[in-house]
N, C-alpha and C positions, 0 to 999 in steps of 0.2 A: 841930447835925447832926440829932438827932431830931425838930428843932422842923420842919427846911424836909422831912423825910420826911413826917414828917406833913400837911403842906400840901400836897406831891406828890402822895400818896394821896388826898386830897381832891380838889385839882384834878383828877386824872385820871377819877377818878369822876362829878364833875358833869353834862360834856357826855353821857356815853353812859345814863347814870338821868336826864335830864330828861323821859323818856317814859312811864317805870313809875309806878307808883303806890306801891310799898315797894322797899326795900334791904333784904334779908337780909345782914347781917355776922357773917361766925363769928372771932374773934379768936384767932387765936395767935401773941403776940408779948409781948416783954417789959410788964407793967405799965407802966415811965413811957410808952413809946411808946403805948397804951392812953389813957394818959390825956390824951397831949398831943392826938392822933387825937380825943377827945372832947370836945379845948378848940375842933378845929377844924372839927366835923361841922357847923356853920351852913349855913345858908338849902341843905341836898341833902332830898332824900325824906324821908317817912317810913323810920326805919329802926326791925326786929327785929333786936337783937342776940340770939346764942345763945350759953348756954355749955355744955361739955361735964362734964355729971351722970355718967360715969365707970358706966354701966349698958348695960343691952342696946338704950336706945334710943338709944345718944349724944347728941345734941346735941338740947335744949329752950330754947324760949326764955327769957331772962330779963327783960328787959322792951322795952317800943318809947321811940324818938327820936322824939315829932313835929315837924314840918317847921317 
């Protein structure tokens, strides 16, 4: 079940980011969903993932996905 979510959110993403040049992802979702999302981020943008540092600036990045 979290394996075809994962692939859902990916496909849905694809067609409308084929134009940009980065994907900013802020994650808030269970870890294994996270990580399966991460097995399945192949051939989309560059992505900035962020996480949230729990400060006055919320959300920094943590590091980039190249394509």
């Amino acid at each position: 079940m979290a394996n075809a979510l994962a692939v859902g959110i990916r496909d849905a993403l694809r067609r409308p980011t084929r134009t940009t040049p980065r994907i900013h992802l802020f994650l808030a979702c269970p870890v294994g969903l996270a990580l399966l999302l991460g097995h399945r981020w192949n051939r989309l943008r560059p992505t900035v993932v962020y996480e949230d540092v729990r400060t006055a600036q919320g959300y920094e990045p943590a590091f980039v996905i190249p394509a």
